[in-house]
BAMAR-829138 format. One record per residue (C-alpha): residue in three letters; residue number from 1; x, y, z. Coordinates in pm, 1 decimal, padded with zeros to 6 digits, always signed. Layout:
BEGIN
@residu=ALA num=NUM x=X y=Y z=Z
...
//
This chain:
BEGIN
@residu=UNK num=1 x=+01134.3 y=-02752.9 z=-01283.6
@residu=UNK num=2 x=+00830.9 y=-02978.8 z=-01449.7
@residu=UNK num=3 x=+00741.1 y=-02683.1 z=-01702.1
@residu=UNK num=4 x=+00969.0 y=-02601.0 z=-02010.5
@residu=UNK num=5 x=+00787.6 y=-02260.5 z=-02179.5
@residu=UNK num=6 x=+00890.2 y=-02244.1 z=-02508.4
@residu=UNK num=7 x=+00763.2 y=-01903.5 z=-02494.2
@residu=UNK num=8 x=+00653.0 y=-01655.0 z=-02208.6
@residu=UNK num=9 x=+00371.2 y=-01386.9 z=-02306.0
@residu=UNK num=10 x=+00261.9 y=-01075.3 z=-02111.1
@residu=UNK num=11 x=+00187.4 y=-00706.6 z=-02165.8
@residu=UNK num=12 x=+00448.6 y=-00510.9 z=-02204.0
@residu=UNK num=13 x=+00394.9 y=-00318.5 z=-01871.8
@residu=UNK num=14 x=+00440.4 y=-00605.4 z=-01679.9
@residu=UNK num=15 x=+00762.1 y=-00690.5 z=-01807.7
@residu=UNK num=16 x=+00827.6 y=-00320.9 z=-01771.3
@residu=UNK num=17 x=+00773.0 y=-00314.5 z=-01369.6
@residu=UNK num=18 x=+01047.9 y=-00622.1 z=-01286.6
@residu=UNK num=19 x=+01318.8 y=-00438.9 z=-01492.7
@residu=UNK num=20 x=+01263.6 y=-00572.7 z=-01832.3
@residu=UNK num=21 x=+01354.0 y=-00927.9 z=-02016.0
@residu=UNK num=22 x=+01660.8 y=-00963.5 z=-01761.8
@residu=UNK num=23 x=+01453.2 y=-00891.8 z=-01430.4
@residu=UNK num=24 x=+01197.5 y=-01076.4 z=-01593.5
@residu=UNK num=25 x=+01454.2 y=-01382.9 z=-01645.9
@residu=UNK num=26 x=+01574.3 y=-01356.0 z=-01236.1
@residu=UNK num=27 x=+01189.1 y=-01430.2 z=-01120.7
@residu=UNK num=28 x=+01162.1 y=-01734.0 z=-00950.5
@residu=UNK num=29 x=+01055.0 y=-02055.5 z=-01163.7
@residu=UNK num=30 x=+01170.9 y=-01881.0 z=-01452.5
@residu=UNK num=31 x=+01540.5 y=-01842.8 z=-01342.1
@residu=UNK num=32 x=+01593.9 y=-02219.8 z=-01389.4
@residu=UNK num=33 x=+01417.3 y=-02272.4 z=-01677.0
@residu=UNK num=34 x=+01623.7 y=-02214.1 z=-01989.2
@residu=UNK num=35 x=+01579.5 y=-02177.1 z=-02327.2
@residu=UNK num=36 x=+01228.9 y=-01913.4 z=-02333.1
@residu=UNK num=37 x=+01165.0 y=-01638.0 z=-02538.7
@residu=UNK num=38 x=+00982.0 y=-01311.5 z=-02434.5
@residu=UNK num=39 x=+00686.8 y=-01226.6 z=-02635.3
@residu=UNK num=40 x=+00516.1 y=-00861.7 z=-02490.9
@residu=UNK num=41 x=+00180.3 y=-00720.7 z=-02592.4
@residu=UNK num=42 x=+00126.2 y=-00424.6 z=-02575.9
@residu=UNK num=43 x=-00116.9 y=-00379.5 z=-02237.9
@residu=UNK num=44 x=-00423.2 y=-00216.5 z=-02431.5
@residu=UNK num=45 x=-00423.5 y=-00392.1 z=-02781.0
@residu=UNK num=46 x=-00623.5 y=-00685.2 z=-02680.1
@residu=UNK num=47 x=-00869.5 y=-00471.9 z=-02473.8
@residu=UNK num=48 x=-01118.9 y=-00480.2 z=-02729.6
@residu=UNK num=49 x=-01149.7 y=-00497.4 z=-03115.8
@residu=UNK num=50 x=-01028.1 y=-00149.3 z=-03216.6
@residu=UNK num=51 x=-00738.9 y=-00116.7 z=-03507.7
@residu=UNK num=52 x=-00460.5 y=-00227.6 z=-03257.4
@residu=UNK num=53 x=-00577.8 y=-00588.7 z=-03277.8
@residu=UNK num=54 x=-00457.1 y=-00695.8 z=-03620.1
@residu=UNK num=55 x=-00119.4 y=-00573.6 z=-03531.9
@residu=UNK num=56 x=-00101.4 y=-00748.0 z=-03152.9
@residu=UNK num=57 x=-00176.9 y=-01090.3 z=-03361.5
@residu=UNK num=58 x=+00072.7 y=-01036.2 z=-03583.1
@residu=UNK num=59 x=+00336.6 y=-00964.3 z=-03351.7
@residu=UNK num=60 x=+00176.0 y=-01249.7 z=-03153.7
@residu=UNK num=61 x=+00200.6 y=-01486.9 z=-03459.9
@residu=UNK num=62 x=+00566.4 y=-01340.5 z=-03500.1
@residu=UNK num=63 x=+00697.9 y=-01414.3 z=-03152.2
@residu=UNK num=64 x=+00521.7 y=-01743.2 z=-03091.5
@residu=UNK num=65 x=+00593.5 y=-01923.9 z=-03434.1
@residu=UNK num=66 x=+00815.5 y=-02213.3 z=-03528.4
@residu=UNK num=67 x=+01201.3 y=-01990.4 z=-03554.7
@residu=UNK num=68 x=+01299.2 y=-02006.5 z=-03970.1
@residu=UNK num=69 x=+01506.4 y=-02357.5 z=-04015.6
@residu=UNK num=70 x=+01353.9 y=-02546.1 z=-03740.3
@residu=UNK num=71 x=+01181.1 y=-02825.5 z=-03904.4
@residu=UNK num=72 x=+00950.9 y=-03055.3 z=-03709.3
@residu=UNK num=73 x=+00997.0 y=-03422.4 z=-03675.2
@residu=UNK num=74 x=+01093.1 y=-03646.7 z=-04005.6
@residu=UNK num=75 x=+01451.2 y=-03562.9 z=-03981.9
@residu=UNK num=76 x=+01423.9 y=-03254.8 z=-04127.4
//
């Protein structure tokens, strides 16, 4: 497997229709890679630029961001 996704993002539905994170984690490709996170949207807050929005980036921003202790390069 070339690709190594830190992360995997799609609306929540989706995930919802192959039986959640663990059905999600048997598709093929992504049952050999190891080491992703899920990050769901939910399917209508990035339809358009109603109050939803603010909160899909956040949780965006929350699921895709560097994980607390995980410094990058320099040793730390």
């Amino acid at each position: 497997v070339v690709a190594a996704p830190d992360f995997v993002l799609l609306p929540a539905g989706s995930v919802a229709t192959v039986g959640g994170a663990e059905g999600l984690a048997k598709q093929p490709g992504l049952s050999q890679v190891k080491g992703w996170r899920l990050v769901t949207v939910e399917d209508v807050d990035f339809m358009g630029l109603g109050p939803g929005l603010g909160r899909a980036v956040g949780r965006l921003q929350d699921g895709v961001g560097p994980r607390p202790g995980a410094g990058k390069g320099g040793g730390e």
